[in-house]
C-alpha positions in Angstrom: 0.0 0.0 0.0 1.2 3.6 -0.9 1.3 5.8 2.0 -2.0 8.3 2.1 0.9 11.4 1.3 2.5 9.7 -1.6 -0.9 8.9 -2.9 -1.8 12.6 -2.6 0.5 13.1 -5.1 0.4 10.5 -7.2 -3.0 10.6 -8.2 -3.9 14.1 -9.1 -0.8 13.4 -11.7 -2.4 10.4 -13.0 -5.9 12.6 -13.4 -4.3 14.7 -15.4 -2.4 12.7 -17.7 -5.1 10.8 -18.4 -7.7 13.6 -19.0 -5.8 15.7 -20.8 -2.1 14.4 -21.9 -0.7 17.6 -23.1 3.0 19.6 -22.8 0.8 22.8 -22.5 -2.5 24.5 -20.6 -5.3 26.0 -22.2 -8.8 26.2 -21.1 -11.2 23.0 -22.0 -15.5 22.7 -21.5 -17.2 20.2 -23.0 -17.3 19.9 -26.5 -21.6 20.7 -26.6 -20.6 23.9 -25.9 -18.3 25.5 -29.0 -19.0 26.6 -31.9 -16.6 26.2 -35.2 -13.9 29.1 -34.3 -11.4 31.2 -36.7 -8.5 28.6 -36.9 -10.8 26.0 -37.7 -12.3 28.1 -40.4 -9.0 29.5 -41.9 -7.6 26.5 -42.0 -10.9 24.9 -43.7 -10.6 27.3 -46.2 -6.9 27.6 -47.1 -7.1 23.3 -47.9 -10.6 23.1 -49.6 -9.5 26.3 -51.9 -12.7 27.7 -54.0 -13.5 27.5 -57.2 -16.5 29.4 -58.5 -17.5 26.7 -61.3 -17.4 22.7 -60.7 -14.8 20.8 -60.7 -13.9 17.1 -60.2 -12.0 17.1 -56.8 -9.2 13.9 -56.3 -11.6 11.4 -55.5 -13.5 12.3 -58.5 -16.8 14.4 -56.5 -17.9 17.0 -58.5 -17.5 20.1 -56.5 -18.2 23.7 -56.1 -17.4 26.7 -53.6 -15.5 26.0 -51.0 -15.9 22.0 -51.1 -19.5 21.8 -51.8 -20.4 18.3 -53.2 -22.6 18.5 -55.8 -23.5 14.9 -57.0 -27.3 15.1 -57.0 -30.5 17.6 -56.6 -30.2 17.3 -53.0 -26.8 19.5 -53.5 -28.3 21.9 -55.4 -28.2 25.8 -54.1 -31.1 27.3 -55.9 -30.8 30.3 -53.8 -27.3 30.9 -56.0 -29.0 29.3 -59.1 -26.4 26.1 -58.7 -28.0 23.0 -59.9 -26.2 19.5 -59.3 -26.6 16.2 -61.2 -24.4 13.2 -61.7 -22.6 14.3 -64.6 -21.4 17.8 -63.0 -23.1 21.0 -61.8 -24.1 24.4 -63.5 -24.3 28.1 -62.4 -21.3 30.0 -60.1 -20.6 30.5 -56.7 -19.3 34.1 -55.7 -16.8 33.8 -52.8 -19.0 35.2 -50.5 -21.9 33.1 -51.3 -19.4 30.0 -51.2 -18.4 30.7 -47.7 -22.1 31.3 -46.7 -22.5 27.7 -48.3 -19.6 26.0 -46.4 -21.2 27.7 -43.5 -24.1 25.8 -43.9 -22.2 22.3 -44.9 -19.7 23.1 -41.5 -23.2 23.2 -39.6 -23.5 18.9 -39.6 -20.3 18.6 -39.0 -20.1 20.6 -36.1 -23.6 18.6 -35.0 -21.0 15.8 -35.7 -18.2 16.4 -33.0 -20.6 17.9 -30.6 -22.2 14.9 -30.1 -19.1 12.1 -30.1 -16.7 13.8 -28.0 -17.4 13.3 -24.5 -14.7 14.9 -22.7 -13.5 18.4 -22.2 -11.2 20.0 -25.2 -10.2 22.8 -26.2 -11.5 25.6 -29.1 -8.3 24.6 -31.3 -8.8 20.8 -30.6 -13.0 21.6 -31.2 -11.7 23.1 -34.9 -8.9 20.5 -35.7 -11.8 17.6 -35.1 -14.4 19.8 -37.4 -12.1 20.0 -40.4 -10.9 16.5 -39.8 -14.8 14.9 -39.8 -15.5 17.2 -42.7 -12.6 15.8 -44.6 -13.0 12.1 -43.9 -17.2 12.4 -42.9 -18.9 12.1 -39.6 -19.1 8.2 -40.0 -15.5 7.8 -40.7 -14.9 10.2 -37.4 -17.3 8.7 -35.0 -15.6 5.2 -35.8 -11.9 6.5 -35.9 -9.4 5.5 -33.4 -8.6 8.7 -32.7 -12.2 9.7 -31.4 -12.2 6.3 -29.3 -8.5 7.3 -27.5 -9.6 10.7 -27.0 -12.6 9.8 -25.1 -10.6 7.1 -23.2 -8.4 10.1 -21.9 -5.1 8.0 -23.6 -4.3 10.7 -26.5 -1.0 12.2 -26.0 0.2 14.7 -28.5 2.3 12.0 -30.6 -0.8 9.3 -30.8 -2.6 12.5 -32.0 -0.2 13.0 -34.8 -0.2 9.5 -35.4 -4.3 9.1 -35.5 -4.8 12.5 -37.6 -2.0 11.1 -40.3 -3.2 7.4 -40.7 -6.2 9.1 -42.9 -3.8 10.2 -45.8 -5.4 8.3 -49.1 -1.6 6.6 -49.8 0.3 9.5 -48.5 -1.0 12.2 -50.9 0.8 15.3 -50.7 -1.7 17.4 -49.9 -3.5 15.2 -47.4 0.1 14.7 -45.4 -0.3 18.3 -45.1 -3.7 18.9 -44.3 -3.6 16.1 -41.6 -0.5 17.4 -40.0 -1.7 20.9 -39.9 -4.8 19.5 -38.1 -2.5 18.1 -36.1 -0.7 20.9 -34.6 -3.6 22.7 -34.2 -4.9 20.1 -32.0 -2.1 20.6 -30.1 -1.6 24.0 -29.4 -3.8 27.3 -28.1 -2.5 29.2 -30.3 -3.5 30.3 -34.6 -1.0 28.3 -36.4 -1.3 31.2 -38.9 -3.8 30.1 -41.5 -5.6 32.2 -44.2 -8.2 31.9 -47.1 -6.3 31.7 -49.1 -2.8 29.8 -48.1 -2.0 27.7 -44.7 2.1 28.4 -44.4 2.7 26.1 -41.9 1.6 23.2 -43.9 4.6 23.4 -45.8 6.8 22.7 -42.8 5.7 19.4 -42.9 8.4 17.7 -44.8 11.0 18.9 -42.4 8.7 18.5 -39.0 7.9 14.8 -39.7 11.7 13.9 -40.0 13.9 16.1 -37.9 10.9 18.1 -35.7 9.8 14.8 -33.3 6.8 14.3 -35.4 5.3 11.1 -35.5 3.5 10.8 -38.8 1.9 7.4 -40.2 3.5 8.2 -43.3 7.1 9.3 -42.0 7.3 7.1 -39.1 7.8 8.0 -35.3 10.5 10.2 -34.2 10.3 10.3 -30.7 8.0 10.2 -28.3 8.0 13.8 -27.2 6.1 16.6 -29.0 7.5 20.0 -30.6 5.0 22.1 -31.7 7.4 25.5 -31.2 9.9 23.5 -33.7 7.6 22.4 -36.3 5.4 25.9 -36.3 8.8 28.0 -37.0 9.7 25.3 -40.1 11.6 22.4 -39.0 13.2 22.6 -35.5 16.1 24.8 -36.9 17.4 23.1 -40.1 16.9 19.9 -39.2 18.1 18.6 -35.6 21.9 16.9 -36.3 23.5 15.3 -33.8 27.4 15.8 -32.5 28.1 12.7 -35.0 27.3 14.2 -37.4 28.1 18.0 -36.6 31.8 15.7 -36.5 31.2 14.8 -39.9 30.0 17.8 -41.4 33.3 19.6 -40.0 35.9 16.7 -41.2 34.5 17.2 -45.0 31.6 15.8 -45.3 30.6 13.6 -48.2 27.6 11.3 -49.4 28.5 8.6 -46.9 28.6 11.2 -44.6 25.0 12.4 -45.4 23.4 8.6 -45.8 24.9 7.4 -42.2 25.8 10.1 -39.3 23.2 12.6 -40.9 20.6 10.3 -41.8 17.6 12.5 -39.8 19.0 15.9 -40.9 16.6 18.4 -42.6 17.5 18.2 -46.5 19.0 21.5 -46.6 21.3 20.5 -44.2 22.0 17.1 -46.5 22.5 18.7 -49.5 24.9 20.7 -48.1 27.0 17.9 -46.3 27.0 15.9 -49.6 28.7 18.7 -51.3 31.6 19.3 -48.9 30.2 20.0 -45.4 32.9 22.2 -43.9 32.5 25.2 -41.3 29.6 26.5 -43.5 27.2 24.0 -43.2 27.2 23.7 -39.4 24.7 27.2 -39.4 22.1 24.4 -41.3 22.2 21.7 -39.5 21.7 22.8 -35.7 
């Protein structure tokens, strides 16, 4: 038996950990309670892109506005004179009048999260799960592993990273972004600094998920600690090298250089070692 002292410490650590596994403090209330916030919404947006005509998205929907499916008459928007069939759409979207549609398409979505998650989160984690569930659908989100561990209280930052990347469609390039920039989001408080129009630190991906401690389904774990600073600012500062291979890089460096004691480096970093490391590459690869 653990003394009644050490238990007074012990289990008020466990609580948290187990409600809410996170490096970092923001508020949480239950998830009945929010409503689709301005990260969630920028970076909606910035991935879905609009188009004011139909077009044939990747997995072959015919689409309008910002990610309005438009398969059948039940899509139509006769309000913007939009009518949808199975062979395409007709009329145009305005952007205004496409985010007043995604609006209304966010709505059952937000319906969606509000009624599976049943423990406290937070606004950024709310958004992260919204764009997620209107990416994949609410099915696909209320049977996810990634629900199921966060209402268990087991979802630490790198099983989040993990969970968000697994739904990737082969590793599709823009996917891998989308579902890391969901990621991050779900792991901070603060705007990860989407727009409209572009979402910036999407494209720190392919140096976060190999030198940033990012665990991704299609890059492979890292580590099992979490570096949101790192990966927000673009890769952890050039990619993470070790004293191996700062060794390396100062003794000449080389293509067997690069390939062994560099291996996790950012690619800057390796491109630079493989043609002739010196001094001047050390400012890269810390």
């Amino acid at each position: 038996m653990f003394p009644k002292t050490l238990l007074a410490f012990i289990l008020p650590a466990l609580v948290r950990s187990a409600s809410m596994p996170c490096d970092y403090s923001c508020s949480t209330k239950s998830a009945s309670s929010y409503s689709f916030g301005n990260n969630g919404l920028d970076l909606l947006t910035a991935f879905e892109g609009f188009s004011s005509t139909c077009y044939k998205d990747t997995e072959g929907i015919y689409t309008i506005g910002y990610g309005h499916a438009c398969q059948n008459d039940s899509d139509n928007l006769p309000q913007y004179g939009v009518t949808c069939n199975g062979s395409g759409c007709s009329g145009t979207l305005t952007e205004s009048q496409g985010k007043a549609v995604l609006g209304d398409d966010v709505a059952g979505f937000v319906s969606c999260v509000r009624n599976a998650v049943s423990v406290a989160i937070t606004q950024n984690q709310f958004d992260a799960l919204v764009s997620f569930a209107f990416n994949v659908g609410c099915g696909a989100f209320q049977s996810s592993t990634l629900l199921r561990e966060l209402n268990a209280g087991s979802l630490t930052d790198q099983e989040a990273q993990y969970q968000f990347t697994r739904w990737h469609s082969g590793c599709t390039a823009g996917l891998e972004r989308r579902r890391f920039t969901e990621s991050q989001l779900f792991s901070s408080c603060q705007s990860i600094g989407c727009s409209a129009s572009s979402c910036s630190i999407s494209y720190n991906y392919p140096s976060c998920s190999g030198s940033c401690q990012y665990c991704s389904a299609c890059g492979g774990c890292k580590s099992s600690s979490y570096s949101f600073d790192g990966c927000s600012s673009g890769g952890g500062g050039g990619g993470g090298c070790d004293e191996g291979c700062i060794d390396c890089i100062e003794g000449g460096g080389g293509k067997a250089c690069a390939e062994k004691a560099c291996a996790d480096c950012s690619s800057e970093c390796t491109i630079c070692i493989e043609n002739g490391g010196g001094k001047a590459c050390e400012e890269r690869c810390q």
